[in-house]
SEBA-290358 format. One record per residue: residue number from 1; chain; z, x negated, y negated of N, C-alpha, C in turn. Coordinates in steps of 0.05 Angstrom, whole numbers, padded with zeros to 5 digits. Layout:
BEGIN
NODE,i,ch,nZ,nX,nY,caZ,caX,caY,cZ,cX,cY
NODE,NUM,A,Z,X,Y,Z,X,Y,Z,X,Y
...
//
This chain:
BEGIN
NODE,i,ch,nZ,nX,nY,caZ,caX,caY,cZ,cX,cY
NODE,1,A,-00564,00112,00700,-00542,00125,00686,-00515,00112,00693
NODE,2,A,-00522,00104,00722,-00491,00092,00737,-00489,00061,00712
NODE,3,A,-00514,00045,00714,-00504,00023,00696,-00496,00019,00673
NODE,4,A,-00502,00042,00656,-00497,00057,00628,-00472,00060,00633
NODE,5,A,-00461,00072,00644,-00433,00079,00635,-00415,00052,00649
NODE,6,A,-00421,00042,00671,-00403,00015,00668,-00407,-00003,00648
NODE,7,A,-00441,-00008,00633,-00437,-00029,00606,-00417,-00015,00585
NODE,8,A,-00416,00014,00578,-00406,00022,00566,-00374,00014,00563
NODE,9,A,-00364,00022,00593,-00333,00012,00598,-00333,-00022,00595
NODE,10,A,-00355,-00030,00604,-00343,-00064,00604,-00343,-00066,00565
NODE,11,A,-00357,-00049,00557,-00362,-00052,00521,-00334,-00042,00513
NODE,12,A,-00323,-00023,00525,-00293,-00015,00517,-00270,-00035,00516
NODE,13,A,-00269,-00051,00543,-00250,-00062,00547,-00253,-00090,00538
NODE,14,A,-00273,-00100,00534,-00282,-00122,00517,-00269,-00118,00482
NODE,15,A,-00272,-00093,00467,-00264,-00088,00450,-00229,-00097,00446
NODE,16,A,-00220,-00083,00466,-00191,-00074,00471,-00182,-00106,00474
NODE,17,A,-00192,-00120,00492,-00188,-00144,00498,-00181,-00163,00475
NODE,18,A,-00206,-00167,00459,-00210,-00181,00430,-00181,-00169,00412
NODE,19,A,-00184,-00147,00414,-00166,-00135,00387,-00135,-00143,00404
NODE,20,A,-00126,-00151,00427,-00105,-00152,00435,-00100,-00186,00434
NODE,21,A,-00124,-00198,00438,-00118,-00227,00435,-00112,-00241,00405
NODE,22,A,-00127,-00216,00376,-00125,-00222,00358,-00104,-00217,00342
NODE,23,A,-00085,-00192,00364,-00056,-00186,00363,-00032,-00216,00363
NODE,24,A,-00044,-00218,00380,-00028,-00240,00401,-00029,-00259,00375
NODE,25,A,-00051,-00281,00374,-00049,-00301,00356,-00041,-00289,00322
NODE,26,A,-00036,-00276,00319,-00032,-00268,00288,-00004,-00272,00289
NODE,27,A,00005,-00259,00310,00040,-00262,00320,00049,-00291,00321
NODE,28,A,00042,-00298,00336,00040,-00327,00341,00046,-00342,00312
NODE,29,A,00022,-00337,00297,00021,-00355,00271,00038,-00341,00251
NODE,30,A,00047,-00317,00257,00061,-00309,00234,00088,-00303,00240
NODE,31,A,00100,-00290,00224,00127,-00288,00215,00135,-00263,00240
NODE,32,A,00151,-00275,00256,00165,-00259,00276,00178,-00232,00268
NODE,33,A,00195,-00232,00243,00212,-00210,00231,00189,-00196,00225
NODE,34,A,00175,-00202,00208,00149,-00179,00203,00140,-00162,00224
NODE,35,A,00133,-00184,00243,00126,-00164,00271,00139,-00144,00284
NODE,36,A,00165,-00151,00280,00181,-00129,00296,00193,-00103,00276
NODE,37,A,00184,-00111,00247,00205,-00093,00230,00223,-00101,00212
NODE,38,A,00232,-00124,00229,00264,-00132,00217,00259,-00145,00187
NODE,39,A,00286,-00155,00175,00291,-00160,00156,00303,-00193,00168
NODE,40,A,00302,-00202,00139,00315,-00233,00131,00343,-00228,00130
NODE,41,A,00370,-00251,00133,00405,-00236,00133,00398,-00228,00108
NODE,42,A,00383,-00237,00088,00385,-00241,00056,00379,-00208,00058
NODE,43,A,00361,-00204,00066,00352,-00178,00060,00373,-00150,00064
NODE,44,A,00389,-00166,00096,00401,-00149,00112,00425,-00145,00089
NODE,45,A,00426,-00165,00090,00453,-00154,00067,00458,-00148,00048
NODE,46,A,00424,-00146,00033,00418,-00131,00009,00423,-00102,00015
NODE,47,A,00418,-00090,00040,00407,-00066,00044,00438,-00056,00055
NODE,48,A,00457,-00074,00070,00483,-00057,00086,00494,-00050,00046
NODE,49,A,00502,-00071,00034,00514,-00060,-00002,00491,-00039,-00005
NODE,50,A,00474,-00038,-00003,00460,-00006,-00015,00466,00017,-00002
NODE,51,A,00468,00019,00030,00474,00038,00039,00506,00045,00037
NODE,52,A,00523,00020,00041,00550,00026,00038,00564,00025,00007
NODE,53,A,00535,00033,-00013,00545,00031,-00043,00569,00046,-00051
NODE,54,A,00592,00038,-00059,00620,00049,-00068,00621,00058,-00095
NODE,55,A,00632,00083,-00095,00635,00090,-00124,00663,00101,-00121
NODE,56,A,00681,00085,-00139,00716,00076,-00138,00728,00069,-00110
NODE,57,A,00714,00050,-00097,00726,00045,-00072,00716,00065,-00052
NODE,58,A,00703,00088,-00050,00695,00104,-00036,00671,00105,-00035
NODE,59,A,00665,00109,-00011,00630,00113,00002,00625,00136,-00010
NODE,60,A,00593,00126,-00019,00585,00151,-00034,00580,00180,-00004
NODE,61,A,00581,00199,-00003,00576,00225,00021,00564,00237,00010
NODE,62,A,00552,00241,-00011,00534,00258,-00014,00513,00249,-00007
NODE,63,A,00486,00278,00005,00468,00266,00005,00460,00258,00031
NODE,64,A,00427,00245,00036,00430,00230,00063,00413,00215,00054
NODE,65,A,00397,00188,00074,00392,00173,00071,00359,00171,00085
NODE,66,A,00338,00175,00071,00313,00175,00084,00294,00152,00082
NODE,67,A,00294,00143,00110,00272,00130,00106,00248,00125,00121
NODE,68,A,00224,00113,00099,00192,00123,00101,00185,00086,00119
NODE,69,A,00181,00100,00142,00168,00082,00165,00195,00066,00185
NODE,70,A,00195,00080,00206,00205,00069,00220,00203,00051,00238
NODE,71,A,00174,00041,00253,00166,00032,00263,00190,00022,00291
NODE,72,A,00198,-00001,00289,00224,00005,00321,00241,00005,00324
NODE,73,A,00253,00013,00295,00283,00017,00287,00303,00008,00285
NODE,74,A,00295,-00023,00280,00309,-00038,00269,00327,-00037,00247
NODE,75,A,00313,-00030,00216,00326,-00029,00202,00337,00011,00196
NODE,76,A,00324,00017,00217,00336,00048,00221,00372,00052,00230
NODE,77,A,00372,00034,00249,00395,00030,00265,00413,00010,00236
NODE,78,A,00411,-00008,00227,00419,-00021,00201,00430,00003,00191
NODE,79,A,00411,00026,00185,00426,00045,00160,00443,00053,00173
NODE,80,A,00437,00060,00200,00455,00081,00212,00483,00064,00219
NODE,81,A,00487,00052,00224,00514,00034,00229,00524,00028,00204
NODE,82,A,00517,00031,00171,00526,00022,00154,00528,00046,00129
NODE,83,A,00523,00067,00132,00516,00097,00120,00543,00096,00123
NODE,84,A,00553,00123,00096,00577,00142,00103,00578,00148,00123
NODE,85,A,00608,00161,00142,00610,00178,00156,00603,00205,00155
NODE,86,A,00603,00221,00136,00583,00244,00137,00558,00245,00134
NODE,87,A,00547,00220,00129,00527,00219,00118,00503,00220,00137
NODE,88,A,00477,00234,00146,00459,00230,00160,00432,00216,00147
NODE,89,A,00420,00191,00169,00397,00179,00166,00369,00201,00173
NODE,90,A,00352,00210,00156,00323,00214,00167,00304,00194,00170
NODE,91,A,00296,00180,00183,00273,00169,00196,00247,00185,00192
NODE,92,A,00229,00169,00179,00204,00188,00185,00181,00166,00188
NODE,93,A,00160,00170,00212,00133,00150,00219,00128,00172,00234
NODE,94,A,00089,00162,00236,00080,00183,00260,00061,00160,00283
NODE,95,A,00076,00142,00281,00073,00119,00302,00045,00116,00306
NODE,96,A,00024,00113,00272,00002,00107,00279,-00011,00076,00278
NODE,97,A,00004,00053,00270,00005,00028,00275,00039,00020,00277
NODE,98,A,00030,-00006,00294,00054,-00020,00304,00035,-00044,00314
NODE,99,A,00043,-00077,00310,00035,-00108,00314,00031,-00107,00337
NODE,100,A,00045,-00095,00347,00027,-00108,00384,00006,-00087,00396
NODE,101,A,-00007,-00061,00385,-00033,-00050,00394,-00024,-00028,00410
NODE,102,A,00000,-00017,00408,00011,-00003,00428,00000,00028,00417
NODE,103,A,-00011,00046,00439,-00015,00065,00442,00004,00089,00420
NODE,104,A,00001,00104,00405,00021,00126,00392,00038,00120,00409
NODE,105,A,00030,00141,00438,00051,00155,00448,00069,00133,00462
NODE,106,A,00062,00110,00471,00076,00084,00477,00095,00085,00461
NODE,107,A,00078,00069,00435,00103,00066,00410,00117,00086,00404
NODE,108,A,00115,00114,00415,00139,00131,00402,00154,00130,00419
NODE,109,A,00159,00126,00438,00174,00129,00458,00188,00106,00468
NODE,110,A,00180,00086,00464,00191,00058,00460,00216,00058,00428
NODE,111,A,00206,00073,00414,00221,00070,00394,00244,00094,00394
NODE,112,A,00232,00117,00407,00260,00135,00412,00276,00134,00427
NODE,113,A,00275,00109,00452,00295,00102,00465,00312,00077,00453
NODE,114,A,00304,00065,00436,00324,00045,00422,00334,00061,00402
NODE,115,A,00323,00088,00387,00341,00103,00373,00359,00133,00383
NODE,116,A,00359,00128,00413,00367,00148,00431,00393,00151,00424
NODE,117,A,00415,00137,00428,00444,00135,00417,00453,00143,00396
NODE,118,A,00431,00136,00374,00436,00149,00351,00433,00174,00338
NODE,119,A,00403,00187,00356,00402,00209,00355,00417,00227,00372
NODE,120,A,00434,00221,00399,00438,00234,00405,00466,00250,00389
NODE,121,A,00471,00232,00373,00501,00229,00370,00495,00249,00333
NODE,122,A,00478,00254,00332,00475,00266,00308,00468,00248,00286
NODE,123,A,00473,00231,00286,00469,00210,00262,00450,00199,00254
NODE,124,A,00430,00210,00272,00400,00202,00260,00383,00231,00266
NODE,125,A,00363,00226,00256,00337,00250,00263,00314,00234,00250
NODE,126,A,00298,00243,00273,00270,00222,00283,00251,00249,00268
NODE,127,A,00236,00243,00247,00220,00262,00241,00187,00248,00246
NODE,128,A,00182,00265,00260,00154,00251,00282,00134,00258,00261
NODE,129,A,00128,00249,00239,00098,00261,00221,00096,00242,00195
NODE,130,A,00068,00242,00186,00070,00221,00165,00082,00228,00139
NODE,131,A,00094,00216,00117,00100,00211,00095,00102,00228,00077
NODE,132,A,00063,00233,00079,00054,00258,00064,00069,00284,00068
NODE,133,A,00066,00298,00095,00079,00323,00110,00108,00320,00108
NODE,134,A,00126,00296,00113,00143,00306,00118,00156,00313,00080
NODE,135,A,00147,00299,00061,00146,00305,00039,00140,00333,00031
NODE,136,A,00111,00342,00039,00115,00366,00031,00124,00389,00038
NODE,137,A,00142,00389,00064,00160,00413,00080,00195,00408,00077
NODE,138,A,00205,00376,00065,00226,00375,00067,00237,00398,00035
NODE,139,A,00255,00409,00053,00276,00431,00037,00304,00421,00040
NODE,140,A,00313,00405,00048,00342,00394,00052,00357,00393,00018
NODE,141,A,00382,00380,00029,00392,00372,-00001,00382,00339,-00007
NODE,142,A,00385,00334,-00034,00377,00315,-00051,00382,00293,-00035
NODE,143,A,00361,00272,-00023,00382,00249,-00010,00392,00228,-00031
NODE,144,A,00419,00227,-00015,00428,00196,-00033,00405,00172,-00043
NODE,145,A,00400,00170,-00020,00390,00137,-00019,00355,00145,-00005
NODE,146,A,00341,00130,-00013,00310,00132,00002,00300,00100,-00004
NODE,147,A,00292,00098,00035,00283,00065,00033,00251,00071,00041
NODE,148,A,00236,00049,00022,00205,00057,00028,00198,00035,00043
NODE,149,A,00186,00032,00066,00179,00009,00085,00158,00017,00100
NODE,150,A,00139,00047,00093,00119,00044,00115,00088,00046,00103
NODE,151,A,00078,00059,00090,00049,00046,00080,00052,00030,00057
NODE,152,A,00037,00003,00055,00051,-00006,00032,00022,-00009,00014
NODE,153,A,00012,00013,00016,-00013,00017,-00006,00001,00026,-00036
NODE,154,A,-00015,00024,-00049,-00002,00015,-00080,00001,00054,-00083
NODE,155,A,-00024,00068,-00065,-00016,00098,-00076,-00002,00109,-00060
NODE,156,A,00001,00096,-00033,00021,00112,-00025,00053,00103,-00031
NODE,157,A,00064,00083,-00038,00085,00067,-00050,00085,00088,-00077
NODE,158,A,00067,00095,-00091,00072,00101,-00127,00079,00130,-00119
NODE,159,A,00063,00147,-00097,00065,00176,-00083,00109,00181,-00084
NODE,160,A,00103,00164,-00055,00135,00177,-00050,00159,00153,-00067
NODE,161,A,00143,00134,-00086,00174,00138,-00122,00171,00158,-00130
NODE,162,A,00148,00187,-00140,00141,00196,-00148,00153,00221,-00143
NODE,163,A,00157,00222,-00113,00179,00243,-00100,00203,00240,-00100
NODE,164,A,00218,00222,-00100,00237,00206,-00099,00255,00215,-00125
NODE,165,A,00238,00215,-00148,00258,00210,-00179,00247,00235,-00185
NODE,166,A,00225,00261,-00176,00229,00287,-00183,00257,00299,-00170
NODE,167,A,00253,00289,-00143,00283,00296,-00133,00304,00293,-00145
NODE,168,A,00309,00271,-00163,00336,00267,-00168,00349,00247,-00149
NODE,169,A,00331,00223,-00129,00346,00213,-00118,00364,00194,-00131
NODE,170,A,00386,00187,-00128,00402,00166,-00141,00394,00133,-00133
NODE,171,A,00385,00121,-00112,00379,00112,-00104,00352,00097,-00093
NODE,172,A,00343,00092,-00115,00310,00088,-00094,00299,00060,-00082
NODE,173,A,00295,00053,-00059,00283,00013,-00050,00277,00023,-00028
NODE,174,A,00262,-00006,-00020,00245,-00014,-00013,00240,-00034,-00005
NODE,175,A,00226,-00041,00010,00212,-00068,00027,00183,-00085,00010
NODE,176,A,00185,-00104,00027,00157,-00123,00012,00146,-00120,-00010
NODE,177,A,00170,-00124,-00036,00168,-00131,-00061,00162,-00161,-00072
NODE,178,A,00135,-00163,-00086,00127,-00189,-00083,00107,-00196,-00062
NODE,179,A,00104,-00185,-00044,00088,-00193,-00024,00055,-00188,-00031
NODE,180,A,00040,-00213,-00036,00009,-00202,-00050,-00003,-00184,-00040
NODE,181,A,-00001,-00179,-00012,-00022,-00174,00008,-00019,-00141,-00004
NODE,182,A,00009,-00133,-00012,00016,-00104,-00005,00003,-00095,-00046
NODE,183,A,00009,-00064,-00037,00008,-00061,-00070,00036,-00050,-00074
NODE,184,A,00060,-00055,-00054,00079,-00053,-00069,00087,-00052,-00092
NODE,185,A,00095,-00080,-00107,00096,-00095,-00133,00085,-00077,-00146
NODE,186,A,00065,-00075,-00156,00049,-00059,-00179,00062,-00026,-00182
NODE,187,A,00064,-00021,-00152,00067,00013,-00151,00101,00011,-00170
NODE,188,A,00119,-00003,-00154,00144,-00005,-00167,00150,-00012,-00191
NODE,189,A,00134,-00033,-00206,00139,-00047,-00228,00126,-00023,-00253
NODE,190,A,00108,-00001,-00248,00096,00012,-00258,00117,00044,-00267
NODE,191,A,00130,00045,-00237,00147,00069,-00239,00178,00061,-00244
NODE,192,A,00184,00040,-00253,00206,00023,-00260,00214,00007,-00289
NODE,193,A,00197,00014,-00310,00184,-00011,-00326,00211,-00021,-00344
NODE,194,A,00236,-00015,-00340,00256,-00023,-00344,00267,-00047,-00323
NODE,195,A,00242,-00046,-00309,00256,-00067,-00278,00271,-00064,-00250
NODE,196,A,00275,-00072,-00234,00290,-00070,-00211,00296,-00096,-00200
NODE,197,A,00318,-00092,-00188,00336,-00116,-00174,00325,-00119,-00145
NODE,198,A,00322,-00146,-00134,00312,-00158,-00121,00324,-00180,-00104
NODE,199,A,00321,-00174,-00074,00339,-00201,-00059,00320,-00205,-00037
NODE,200,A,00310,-00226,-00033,00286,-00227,-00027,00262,-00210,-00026
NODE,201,A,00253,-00199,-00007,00234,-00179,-00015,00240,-00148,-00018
NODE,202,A,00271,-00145,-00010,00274,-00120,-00016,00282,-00113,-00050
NODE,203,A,00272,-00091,-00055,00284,-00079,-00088,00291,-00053,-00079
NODE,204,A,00313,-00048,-00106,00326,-00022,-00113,00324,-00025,-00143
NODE,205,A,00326,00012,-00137,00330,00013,-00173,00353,00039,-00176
NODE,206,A,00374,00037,-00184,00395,00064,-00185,00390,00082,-00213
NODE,207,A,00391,00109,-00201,00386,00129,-00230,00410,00128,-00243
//
């Protein structure tokens, strides 16, 4: 029984091992920004004109600004430094993947201390639950702006446009438009068929 359960553990950590080495080299060979979250400047500065969109010289305040996957808050902190002043960011992930293999409770906590400042200060709120839930309990007012960046399955992308423009958001983009791998593209181009604007891989489309 004793050697049963050590093959067992050496079978665990063998697993864990592989899946961390296959972490490692994917990183390696691929695109650094992807890994961490971030955005291209191209992108970045697609996204500070969306959030700081002016209507007659004035920041739009109505409204807030939600967005689906936060992962380590990179481009969370982006909104939040570039949003109206009245305006509040919601964040929402339930920290069940992240590129380097990190544990949930790791990755949430790694990511609520780089968004610690922001939340403490009111300007953000970390909504700890997936996509789905926090969709179907939010009662707030209408947000301005909603950025989509965390499952990029074609139904969950078509799901929350779908929430998005019953709401009445004025505002709707997004991440990894164009990108094959995702079903992005399809979900957008489907709930859009007038088109949307594009700067590198981010799109918007305004109501």
């Amino acid at each position: 029984m004793h050697k049963i359960k050590q093959l067992l553990k050496a079978l665990k950590w063998q697993r864990q091992i592989r899946a961390a080495v296959s972490t490692q080299l994917s990183l390696l060979e691929g695109d650094s920004l992807f890994a961490l979250g971030g955005l291209t400047e191209e992108e970045e500065n697609a996204l500070v004109a969306l959030v700081s969109h002016s209507n007659g010289g004035q920041q739009e305040e109505q409204g807030v600004v939600v967005e689906f996957g936060t992962l380590f808050g990179l481009t969370t902190l982006l909104l939040v430094h570039h949003k109206a002043p009245t305006q509040k960011v919601i964040t929402v992930d339930n920290f069940s993947w992240n590129p380097f293999g990190l544990t949930p409770a790791l990755h949430r906590d790694f990511t609520k201390r780089i968004l610690r400042s922001a939340i403490l200060s009111g300007s953000l709120e970390l909504a700890d639950m997936t996509s789905a839930m926090f969709r179907d309990k939010y009662q707030g007012v209408v947000p301005y702006m909603v950025f989509l960046d965390a499952d990029h399955s074609y139904q969950a992308v078509q799901e929350e446009i779908m929430w998005a423009k019953k709401l009445g958001v004025k505002l709707i983009c997004g991440h990894d438009y164009g990108n094959p791998s995702f079903g992005v593209t399809r979900a957008v181009d489907e709930a859009f068929p007038d088109g949307v604007e594009v700067k590198g891989m981010v799109w918007w489309h305004k109501g």
